[in-house]
C-alpha positions in Angstrom: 37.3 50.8 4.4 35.3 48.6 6.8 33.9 45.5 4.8 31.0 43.3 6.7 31.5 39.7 7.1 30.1 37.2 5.1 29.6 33.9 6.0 29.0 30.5 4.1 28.3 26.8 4.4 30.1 24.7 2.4 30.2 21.3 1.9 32.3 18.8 3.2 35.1 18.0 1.1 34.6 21.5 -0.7 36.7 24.7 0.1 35.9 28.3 -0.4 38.9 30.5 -1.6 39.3 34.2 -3.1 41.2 33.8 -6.1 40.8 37.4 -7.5 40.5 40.8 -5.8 40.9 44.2 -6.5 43.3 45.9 -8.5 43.3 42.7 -11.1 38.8 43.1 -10.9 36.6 46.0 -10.8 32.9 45.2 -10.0 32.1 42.2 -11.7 28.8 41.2 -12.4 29.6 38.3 -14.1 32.2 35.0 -14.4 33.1 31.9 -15.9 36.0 30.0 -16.5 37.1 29.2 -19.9 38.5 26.2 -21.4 42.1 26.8 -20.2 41.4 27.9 -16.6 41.5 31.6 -17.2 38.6 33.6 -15.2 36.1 35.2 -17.5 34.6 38.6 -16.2 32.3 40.8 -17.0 32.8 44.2 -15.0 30.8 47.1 -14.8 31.6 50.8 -15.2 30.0 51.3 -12.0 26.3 53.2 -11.5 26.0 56.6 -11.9 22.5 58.6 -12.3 20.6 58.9 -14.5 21.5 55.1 -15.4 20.0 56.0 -19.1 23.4 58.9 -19.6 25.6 56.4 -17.9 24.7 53.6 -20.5 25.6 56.0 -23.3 29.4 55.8 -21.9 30.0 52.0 -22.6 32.1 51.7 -19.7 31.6 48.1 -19.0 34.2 45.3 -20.6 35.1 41.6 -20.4 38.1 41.2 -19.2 40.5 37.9 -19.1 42.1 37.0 -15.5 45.1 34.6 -16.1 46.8 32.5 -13.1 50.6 33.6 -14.5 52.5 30.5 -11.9 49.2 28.2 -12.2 49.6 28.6 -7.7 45.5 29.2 -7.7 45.4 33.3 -7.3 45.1 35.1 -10.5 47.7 37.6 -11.6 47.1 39.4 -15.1 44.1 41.0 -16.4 43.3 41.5 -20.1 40.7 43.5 -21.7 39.1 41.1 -24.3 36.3 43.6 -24.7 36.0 47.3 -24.3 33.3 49.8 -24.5 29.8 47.4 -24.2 26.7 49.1 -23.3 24.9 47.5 -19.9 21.1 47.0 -21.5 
């Protein structure tokens, strides 16, 4: 599959880097890091229609993405949290 190019700006003396792809994240909507460096993420179930059904599935989790060799790329996933709504 074909993916358009994004560009950025960044800032001098900053560097932009993927750390995490697909398989070890699934749409996320939403990350942070925690305490010890591990990647926080919320991921959704996806979209299917109508949205209302599709909330009734919980399909979205948190999930923990851990960087195993500490080399800057994650490499393990970990469900923290299964089955949450998306209200």
């Amino acid at each position: 599959e074909q993916i358009d190019e994004i560009t950025f700006q960044v800032r001098n003396g900053y560097r932009l880097q993927k750390i995490a792809s697909e398989p070890l994240i699934h749409w996320p909507v939403v990350v942070d890091w925690d305490e010890a460096g591990n990647l926080i993420v919320v991921e959704s179930g996806g979209v299917a229609s109508p949205i209302a059904e599709h909330n009734k599935e919980a399909l979205h989790r948190i999930v923990r993405l851990t960087d195993d060799d500490r080399d800057g790329d994650f490499d393990s996933r970990k469900v923290v949290v299964d089955r949450l709504p998306f209200t």
